[in-house]
C-alpha positions as CSV (number, residue, x, y, z in Angstrom):
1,X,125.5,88.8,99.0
2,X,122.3,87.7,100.5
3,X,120.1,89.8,102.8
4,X,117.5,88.1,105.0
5,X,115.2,89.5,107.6
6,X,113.5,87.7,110.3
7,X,110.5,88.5,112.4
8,X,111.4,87.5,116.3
9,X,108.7,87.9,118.8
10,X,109.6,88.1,122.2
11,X,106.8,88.0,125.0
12,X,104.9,91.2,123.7
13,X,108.0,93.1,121.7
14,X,108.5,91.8,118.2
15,X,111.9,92.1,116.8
16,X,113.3,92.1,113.1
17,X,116.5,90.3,112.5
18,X,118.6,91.4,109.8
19,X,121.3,89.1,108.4
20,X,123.7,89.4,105.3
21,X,125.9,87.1,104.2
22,X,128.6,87.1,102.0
23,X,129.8,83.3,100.9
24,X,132.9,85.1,98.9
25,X,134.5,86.9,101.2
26,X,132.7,84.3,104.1
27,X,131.4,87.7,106.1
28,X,128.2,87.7,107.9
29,X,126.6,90.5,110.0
30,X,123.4,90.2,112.0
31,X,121.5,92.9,113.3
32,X,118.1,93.5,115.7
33,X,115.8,96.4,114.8
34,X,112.7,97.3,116.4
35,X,111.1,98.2,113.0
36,X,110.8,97.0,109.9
37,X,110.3,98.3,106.0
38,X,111.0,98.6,102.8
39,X,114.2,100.8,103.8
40,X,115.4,98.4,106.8
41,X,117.9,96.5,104.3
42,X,119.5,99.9,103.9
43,X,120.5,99.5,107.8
44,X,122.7,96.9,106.9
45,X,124.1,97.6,104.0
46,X,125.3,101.1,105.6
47,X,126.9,98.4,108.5
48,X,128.8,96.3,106.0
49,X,130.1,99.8,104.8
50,X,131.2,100.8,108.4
51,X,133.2,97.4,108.6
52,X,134.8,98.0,105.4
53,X,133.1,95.4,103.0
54,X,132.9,96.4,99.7
């Protein structure tokens, strides 16, 4: 599993991408967040658990 995030500024808004992927089970999930920290990766890991990866 790899988790990524991205920093995506638009006009004056800035933007944080968040993007797993899973070269296993070939799953990838991206997400936009407004903010950013050391507990934003949690966001997506609590999405992969909504879809049902494990």
């Amino acid at each position: 599993m790899h988790i990524d995030i991205a920093e995506v500024r638009i006009k004056e808004r800035t933007l944080y991408l968040l993007l797993a992927i899973d070269r296993t089970s070939k799953l990838a999930l991206a997400k936009m967040e407004t903010e950013a920290n050391r507990y934003t990766p949690t966001v997506i890991t609590q999405a992969l658990a909504r879809v049902g990866f494990r």
